[in-house]
Rosetta silent file (secondary structure, phi, psi, omega in degrees, C-alpha in Angstrom):
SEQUENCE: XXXXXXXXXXXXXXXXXXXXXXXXXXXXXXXXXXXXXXXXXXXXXXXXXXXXXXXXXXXXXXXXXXXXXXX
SCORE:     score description
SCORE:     0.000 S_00000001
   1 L     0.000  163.519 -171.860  -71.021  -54.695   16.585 S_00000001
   2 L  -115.066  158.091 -148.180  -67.358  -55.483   16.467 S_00000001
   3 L   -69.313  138.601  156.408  -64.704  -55.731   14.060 S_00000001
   4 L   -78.735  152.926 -136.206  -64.435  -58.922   12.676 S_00000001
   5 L  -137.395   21.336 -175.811  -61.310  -60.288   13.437 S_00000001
   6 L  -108.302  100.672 -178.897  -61.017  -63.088   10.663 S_00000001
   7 L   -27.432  -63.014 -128.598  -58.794  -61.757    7.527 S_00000001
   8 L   -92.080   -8.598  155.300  -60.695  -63.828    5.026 S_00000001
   9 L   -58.955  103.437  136.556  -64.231  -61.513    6.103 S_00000001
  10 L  -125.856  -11.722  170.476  -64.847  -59.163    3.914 S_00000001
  11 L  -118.364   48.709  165.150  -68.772  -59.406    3.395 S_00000001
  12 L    97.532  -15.957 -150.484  -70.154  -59.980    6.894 S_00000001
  13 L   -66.197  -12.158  170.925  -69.935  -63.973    6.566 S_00000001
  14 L   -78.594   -4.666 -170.697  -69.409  -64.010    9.971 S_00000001
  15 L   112.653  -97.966  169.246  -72.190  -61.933   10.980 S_00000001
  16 L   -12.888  143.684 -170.377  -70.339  -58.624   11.743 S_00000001
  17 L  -107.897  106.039 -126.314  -71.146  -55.235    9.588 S_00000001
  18 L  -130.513   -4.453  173.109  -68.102  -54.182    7.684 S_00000001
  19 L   -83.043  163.961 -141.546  -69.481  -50.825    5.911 S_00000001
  20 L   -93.890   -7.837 -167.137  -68.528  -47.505    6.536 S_00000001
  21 L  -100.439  -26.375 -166.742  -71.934  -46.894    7.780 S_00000001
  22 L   -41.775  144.921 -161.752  -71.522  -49.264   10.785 S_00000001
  23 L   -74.472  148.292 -159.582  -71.742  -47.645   14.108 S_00000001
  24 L  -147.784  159.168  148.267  -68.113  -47.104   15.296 S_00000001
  25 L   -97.699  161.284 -154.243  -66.614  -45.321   18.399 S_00000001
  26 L   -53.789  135.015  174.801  -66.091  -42.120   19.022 S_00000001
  27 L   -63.972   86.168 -153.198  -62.476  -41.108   17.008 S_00000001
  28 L   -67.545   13.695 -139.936  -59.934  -39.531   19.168 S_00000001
  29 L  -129.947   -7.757 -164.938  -58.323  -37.863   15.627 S_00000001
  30 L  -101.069   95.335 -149.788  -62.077  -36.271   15.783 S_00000001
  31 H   -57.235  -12.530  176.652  -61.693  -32.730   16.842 S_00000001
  32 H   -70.284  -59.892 -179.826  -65.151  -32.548   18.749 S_00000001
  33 H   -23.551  -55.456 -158.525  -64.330  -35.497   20.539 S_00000001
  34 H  -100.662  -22.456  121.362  -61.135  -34.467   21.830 S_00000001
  35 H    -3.536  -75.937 -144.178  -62.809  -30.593   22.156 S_00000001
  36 H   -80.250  -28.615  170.755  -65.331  -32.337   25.233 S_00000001
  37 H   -62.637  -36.671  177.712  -62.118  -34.549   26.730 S_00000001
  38 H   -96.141   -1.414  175.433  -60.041  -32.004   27.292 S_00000001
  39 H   -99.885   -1.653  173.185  -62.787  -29.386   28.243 S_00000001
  40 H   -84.684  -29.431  158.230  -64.139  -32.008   30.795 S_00000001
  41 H   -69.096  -74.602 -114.340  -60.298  -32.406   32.514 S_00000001
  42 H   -69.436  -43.434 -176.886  -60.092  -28.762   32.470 S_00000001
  43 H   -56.857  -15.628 -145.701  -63.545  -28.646   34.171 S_00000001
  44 H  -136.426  -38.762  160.613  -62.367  -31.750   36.841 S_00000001
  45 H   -61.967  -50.827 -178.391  -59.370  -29.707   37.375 S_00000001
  46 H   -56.757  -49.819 -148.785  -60.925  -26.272   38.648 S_00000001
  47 H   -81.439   -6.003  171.391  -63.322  -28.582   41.135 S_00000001
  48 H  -104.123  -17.193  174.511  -60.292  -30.116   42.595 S_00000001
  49 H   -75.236  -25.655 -174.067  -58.412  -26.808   43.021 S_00000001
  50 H   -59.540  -60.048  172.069  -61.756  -25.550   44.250 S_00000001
  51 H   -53.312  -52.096  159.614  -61.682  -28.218   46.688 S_00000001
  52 H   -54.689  -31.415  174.801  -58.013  -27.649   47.786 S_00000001
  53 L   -75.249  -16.080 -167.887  -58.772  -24.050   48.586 S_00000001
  54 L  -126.479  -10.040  175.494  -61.663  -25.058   50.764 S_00000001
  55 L   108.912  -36.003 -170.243  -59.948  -27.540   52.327 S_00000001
  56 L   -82.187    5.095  162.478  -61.583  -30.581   51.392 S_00000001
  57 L  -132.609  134.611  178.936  -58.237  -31.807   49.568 S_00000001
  58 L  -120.168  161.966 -139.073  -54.875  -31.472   50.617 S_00000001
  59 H   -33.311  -70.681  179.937  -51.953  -30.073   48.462 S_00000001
  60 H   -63.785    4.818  152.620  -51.033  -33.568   47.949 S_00000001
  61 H   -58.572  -63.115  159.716  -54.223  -35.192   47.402 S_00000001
  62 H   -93.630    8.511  151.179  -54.555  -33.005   44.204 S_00000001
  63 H   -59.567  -38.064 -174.079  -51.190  -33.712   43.112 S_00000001
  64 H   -69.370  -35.391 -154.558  -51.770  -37.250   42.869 S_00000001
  65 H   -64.105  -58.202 -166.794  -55.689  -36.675   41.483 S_00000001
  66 H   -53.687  -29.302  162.139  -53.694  -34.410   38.944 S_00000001
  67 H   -51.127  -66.951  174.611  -51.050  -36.963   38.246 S_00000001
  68 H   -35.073  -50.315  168.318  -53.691  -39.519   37.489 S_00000001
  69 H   -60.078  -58.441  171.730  -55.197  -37.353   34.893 S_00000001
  70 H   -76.202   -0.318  157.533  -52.000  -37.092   32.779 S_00000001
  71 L   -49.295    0.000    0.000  -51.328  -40.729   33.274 S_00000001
């Protein structure tokens, strides 16, 4: 459920669940999190050099794909 976005909420009157228990999204400051993002680029990177080596991308093809990822 989402944040409420009305100062004067602080116990829900709106609906919205404001305790610590509330389901949240995933925490980029949360080292697993940021563990499976960067081991899933690393992983997205080999299959495009993989691909350039084989042909099915060319040099500049996975410069850009590679740009995009640190964009």
């Amino acid at each position: 459920m989402p944040k409420c976005i009305k100062p004067s909420c602080n116990r829900g009157c709106c609906g919205h669940d404001h305790s610590s228990k509330a389901e949240q999204a995933p925490s980029i400051v949360d080292i697993e999190v940021v563990r499976k993002i960067l081991s899933q680029a690393v992983v997205n990177m080999c299959k495009r050099a993989i691909a350039c080596a084989e042909g099915e991308l060319t040099r500049d093809e996975l410069a850009e794909k590679d740009m995009k990822l640190m964009e």
